[in-house]
Residue, then its C-alpha position, 0 to 999 in steps of 0.5 A: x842882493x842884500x838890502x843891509x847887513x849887521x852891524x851889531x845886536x844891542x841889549x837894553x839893560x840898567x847898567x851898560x858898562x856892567x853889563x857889557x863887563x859881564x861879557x866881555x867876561x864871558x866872550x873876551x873882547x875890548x869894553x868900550x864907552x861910558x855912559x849910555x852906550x856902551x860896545x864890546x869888540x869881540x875877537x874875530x871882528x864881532x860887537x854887542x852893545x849896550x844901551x841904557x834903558x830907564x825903566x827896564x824890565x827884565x824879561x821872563x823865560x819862557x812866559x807868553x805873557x813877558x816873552x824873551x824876545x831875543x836871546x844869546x847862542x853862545x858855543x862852548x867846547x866844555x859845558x861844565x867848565x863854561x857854566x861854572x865861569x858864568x855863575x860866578x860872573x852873575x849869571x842865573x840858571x832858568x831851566x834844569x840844568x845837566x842837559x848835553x847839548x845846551x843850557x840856559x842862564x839870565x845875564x845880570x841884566x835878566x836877558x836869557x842866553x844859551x851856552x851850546x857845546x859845539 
């Protein structure tokens, strides 16, 4: 038996409101909040959050020294179509991109993701 279940991943970054916006881009879903802390209800019943974190730092990838700690797994049918909607949303790539499968980007906040084809 389970000890607990998920109830949502949360991002730290500067600028929650922006930053779930990004998203919501990207995934769809509802934003909602101000302030602090920020949600996106995805569609399907999944969620991230927001929180603001003063002093953030963006994580480096890959770097042992400022390691990403957690990134993004986001399953696209089209990698090409999928990469060109999230450069113009803001997003950077960090590795050499082309690659069949995968491909990796920083949010606007800096927080690594992937765009997988399915």
């Amino acid at each position: 038996m389970a000890l607990a279940k998920l109830g949502v991943v949360v991002l730290d970054c500067p600028d929650p409101r922006a930053l779930a916006g990004f998203y919501a881009e990207v995934l769809g879903g509802t934003v909602e909040g101000e302030g602090d802390w920020v949600d996106l209800k995805v569609p399907g019943g999944s969620a991230l959050a927001f929180q603001k974190a003063p002093g953030y730092v963006p994580p480096k990838w890959p770097a042992a020294d400022a390691s990403q700690q957690l990134h993004l797994d986001l399953v696209v049918e089209d990698l090409d179509a999928a990469e060109k909607g999230v450069l113009a949303l803001g997003a950077k790539p960090l590795a050499e991109q082309g690659g069949s499968s995968f491909r990796v980007y920083a949010d606007p906040a800096g927080h690594p993701f992937c765009l997988c084809a399915c």
